[in-house]
Backbone bond lengths (Angstrom), bond angles and torsions (degrees), N, CA, C in turn:
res aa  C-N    CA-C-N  psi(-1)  N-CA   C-N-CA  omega(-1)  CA-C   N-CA-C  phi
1 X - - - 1.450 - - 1.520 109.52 -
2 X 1.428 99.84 132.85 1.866 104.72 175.71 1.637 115.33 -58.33
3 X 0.991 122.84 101.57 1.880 92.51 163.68 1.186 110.83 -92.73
4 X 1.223 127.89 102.46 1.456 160.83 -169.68 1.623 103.46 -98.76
5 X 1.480 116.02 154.04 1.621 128.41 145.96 1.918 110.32 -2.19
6 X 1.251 101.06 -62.65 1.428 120.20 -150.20 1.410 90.16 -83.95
7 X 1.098 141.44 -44.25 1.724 131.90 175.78 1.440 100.51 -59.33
8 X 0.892 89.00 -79.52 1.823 100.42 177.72 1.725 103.51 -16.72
9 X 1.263 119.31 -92.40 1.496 127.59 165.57 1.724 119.29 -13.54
10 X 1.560 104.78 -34.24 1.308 103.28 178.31 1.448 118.91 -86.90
11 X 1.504 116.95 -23.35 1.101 141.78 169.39 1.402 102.49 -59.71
12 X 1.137 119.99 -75.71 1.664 121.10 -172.12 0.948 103.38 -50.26
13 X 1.495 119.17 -58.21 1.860 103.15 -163.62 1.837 120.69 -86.15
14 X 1.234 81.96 24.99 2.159 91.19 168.41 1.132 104.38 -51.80
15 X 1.132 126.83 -178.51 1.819 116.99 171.57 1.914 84.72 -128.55
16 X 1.424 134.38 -7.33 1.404 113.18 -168.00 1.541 76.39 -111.31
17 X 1.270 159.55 14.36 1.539 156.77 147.18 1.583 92.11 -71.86
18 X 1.393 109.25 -72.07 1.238 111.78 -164.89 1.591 115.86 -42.73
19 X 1.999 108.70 -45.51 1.448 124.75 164.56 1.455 113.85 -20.36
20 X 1.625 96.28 -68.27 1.526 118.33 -178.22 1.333 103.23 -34.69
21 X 1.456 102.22 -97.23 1.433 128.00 -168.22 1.605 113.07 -29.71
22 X 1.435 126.87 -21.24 1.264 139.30 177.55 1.601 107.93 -86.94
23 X 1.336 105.91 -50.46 1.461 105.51 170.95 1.835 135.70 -61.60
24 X 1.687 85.74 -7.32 1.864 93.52 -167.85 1.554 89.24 -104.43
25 X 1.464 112.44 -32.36 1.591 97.84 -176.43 1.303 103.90 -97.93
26 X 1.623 136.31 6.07 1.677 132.28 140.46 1.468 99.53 -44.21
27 X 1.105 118.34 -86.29 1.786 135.11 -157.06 1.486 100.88 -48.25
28 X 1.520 113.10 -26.99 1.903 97.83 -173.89 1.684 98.61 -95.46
29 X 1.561 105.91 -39.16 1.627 88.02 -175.37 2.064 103.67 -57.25
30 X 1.307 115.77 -45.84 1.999 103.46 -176.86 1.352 88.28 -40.68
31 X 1.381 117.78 -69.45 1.509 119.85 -157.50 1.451 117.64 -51.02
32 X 1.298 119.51 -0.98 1.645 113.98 -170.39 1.659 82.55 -113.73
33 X 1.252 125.31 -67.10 1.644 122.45 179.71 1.541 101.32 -18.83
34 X 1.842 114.99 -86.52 0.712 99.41 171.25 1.853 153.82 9.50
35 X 1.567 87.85 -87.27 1.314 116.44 160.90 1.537 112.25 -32.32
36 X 1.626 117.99 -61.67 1.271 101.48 -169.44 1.375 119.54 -101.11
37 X 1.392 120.53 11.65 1.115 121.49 151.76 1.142 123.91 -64.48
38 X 1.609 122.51 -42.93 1.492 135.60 -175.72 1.652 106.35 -87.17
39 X 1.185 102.07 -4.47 1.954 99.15 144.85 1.848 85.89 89.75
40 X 1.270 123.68 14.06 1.433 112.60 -173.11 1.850 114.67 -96.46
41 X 1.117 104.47 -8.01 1.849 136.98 164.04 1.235 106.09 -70.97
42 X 1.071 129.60 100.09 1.545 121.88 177.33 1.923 117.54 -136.55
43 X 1.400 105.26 15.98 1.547 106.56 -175.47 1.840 84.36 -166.45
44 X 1.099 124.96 143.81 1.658 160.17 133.10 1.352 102.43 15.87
45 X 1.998 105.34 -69.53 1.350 122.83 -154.91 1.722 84.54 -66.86
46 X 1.431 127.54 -63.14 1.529 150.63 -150.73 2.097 75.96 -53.02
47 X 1.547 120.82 -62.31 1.236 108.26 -175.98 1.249 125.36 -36.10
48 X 1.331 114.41 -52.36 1.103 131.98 -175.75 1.509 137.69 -88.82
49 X 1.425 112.14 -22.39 1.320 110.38 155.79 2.411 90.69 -84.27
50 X 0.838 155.91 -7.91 1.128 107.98 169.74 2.059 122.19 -85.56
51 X 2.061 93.90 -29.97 1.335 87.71 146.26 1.565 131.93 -36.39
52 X 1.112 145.33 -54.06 1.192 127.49 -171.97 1.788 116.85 -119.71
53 X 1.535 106.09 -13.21 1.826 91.30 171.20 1.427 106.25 -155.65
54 X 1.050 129.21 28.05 1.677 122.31 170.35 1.743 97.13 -75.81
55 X 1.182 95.46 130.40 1.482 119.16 179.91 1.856 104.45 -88.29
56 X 1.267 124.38 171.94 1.425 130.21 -162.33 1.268 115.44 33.19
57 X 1.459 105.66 178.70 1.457 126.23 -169.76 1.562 107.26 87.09
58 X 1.689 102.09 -161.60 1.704 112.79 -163.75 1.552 107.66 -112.70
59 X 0.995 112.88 125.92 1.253 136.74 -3.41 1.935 111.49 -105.14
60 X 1.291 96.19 170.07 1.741 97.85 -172.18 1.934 112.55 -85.08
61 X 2.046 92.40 111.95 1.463 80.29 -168.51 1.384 120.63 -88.00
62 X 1.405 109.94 7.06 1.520 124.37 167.55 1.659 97.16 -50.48
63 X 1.512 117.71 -63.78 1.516 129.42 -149.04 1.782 84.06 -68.54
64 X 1.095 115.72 -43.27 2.010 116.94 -171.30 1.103 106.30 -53.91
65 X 1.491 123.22 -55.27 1.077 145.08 -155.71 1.813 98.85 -66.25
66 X 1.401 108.75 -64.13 1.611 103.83 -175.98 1.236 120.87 -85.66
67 X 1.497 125.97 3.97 1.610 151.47 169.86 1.510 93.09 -66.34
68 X 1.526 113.78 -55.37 1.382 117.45 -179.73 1.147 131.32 -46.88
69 X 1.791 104.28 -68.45 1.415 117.46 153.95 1.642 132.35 -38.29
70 X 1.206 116.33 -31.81 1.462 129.88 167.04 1.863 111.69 -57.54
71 X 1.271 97.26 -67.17 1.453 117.14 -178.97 1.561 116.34 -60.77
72 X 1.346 106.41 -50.00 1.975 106.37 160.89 1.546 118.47 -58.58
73 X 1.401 111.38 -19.88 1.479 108.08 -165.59 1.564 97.72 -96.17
74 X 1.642 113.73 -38.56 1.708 124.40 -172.20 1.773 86.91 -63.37
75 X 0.984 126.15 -45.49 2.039 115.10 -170.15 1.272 98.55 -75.34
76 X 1.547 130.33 -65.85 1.277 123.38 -147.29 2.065 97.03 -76.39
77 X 1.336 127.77 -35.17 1.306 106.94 167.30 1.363 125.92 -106.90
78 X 1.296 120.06 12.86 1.814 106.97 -153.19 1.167 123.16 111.02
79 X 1.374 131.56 134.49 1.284 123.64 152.71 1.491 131.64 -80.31
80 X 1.372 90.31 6.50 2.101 96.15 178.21 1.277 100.00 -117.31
81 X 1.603 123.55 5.02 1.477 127.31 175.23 1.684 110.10 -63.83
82 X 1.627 130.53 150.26 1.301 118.27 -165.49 1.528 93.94 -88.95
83 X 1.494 120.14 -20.37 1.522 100.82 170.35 1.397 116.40 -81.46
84 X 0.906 133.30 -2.02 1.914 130.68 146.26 1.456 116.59 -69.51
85 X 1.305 115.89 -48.81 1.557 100.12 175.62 1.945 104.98 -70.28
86 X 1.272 116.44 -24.91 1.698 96.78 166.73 1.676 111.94 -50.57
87 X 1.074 87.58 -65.76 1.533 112.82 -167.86 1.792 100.84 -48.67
88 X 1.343 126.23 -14.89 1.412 106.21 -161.87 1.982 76.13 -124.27
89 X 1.256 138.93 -3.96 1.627 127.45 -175.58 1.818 82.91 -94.41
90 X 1.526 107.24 -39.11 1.700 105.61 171.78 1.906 123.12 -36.38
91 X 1.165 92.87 -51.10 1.582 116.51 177.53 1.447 112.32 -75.39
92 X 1.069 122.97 -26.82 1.467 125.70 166.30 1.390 114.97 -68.61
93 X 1.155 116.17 -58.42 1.457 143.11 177.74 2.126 93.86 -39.47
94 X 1.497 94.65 -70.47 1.616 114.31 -163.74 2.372 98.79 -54.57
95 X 1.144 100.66 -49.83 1.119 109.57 -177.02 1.767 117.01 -61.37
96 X 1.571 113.34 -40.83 1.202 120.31 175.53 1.048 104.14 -69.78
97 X 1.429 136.03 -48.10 2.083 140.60 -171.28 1.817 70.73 -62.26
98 X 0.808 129.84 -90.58 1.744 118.53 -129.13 1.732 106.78 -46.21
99 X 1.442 113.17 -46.82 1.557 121.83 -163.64 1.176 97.78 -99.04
100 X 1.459 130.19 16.44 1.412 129.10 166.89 1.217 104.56 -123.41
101 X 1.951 98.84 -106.48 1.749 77.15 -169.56 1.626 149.50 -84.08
102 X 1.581 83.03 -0.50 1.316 97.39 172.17 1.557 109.42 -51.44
103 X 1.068 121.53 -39.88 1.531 125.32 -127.01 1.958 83.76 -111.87
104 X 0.874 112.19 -46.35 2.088 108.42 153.76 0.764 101.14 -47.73
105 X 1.362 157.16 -64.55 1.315 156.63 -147.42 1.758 110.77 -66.14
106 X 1.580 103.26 -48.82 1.262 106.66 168.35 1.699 130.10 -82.34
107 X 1.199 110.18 -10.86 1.437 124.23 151.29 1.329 119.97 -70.55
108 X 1.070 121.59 -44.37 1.474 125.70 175.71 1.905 110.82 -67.61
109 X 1.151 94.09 -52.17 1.720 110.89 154.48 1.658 106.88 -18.99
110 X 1.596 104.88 -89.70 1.221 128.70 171.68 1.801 130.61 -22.08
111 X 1.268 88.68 -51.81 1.597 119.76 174.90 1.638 103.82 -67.29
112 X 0.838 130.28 -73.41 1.716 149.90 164.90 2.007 96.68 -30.76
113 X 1.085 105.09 -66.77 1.983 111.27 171.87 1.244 94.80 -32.67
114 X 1.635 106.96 -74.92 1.517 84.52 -167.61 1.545 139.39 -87.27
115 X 1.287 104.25 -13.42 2.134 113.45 157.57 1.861 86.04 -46.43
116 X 0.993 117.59 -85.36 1.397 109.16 -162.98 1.366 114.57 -43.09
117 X 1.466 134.23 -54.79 1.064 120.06 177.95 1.313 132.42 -26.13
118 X 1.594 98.54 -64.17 1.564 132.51 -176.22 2.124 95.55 -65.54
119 X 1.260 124.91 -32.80 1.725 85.70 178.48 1.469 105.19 -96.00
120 X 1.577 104.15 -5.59 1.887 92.25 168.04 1.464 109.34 -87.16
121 X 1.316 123.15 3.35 1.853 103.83 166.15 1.696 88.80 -76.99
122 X 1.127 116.66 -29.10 1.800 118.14 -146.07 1.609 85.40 -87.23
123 X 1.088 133.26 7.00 1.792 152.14 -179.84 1.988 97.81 27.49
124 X 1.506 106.59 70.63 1.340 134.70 -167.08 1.187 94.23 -135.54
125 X 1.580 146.00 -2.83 1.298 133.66 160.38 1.727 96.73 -163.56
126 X 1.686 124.61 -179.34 1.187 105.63 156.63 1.897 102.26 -135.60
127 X 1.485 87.51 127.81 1.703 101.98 -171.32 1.029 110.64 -84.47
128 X 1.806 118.08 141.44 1.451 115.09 161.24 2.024 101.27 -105.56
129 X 1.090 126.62 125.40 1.198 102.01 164.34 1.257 163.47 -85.04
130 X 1.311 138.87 133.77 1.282 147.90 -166.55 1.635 124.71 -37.46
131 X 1.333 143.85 94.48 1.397 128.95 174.96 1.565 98.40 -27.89
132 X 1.798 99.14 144.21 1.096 109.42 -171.81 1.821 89.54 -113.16
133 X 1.207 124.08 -74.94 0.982 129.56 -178.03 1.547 124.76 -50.07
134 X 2.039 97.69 99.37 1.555 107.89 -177.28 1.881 101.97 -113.38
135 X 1.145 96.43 -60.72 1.804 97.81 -172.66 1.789 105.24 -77.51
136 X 1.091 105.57 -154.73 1.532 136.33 -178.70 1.329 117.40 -139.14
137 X 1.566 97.52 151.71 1.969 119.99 164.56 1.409 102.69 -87.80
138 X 1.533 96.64 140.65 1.282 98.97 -140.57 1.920 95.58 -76.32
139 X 1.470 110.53 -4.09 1.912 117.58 144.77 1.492 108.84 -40.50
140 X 1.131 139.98 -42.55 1.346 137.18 -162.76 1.544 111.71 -93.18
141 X 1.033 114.90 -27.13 1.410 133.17 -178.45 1.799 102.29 -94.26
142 X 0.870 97.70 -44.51 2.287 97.45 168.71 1.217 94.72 -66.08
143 X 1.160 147.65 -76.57 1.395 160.48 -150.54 2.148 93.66 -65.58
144 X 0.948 116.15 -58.33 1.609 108.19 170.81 1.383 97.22 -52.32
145 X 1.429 141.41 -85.23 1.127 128.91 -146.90 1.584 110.46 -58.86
146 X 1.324 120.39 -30.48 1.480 115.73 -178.08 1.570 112.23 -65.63
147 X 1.444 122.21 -23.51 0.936 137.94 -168.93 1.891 103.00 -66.20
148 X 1.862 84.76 -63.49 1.786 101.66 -170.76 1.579 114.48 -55.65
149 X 1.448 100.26 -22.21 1.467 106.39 -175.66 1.380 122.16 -72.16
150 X 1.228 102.79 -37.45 1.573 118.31 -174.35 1.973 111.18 -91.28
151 X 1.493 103.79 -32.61 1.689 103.91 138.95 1.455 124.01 -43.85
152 X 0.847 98.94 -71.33 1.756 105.73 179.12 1.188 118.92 -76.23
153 X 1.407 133.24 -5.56 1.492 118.86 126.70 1.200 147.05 -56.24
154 X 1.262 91.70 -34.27 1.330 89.20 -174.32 2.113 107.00 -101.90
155 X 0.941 93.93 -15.98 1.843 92.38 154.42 1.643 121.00 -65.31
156 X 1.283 111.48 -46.56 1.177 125.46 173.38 1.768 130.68 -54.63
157 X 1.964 94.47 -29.75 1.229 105.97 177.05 1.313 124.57 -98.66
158 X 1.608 117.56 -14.75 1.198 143.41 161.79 1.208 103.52 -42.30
């Protein structure tokens, strides 16, 4: 299959793409406000990679993002349609990685920061440290889906 101009074009002007795409840059612009209110924004790049891809924090735009897709797909086909149950085992899937293993991952992360820290004060290795922040509280992940839902309502009702 070509992906040509004309796919592309059909792609953009979906209205449950478009849903999406509104719902992931909802969840990062809170998440960047946020951010620079709580003084954790401190250089351009930090603006701008959290505008468009810093992962964790409040709210989770993974969970918005496929909350959306769920909710555009439950109006525009059904909720007993098999692309809603994708779309909603999708959201299960997306919701369990964030408050599961994502979110070990960044604890374990965390844990590792500081073993390393502590034998490079003890100057027994020299550490760079690990991003800690991968998953979500499962506040950040409620707060995404309430978000995606009410995106994708109101795309859906449009």
């Amino acid at each position: 299959m070509y992906f040509g101009k004309k796919v592309l074009a059909e792609i953009i002007s979906n209205p449950v793409f478009q849903a999406c795409l509104f719902s992931w840059f909802s969840a990062q612009f809170i998440k960047t406000v946020i951010g620079l209110f709580s003084g954790k924004i401190h250089s351009l790049r930090a603006l701008s990679e959290s505008l468009v891809w810093r992962t964790g924090g409040f709210p989770s735009s993974h969970t918005a993002l496929v909350t959306t897709l769920t909710t555009c797909v439950g109006f525009r086909s059904g909720v007993s349609s098999d692309t809603f149950m994708l779309a909603f085992c999708f959201l299960m899937v997306t919701i369990r990685d964030a408050l599961g293993v994502r979110r070990a991952s960044g604890l374990q992360a965390k844990k590792l920061n500081e073993l390393g820290n502590e034998l490079s004060d003890k100057q027994m290795i020299e550490y760079k440290p690990i991003k800690e922040i991968l998953g979500h509280r499962p506040m950040e992940v409620i707060f995404g889906a309430i978000l995606g839902f009410f995106i994708g309502l109101g795309f859906a009702v449009l």
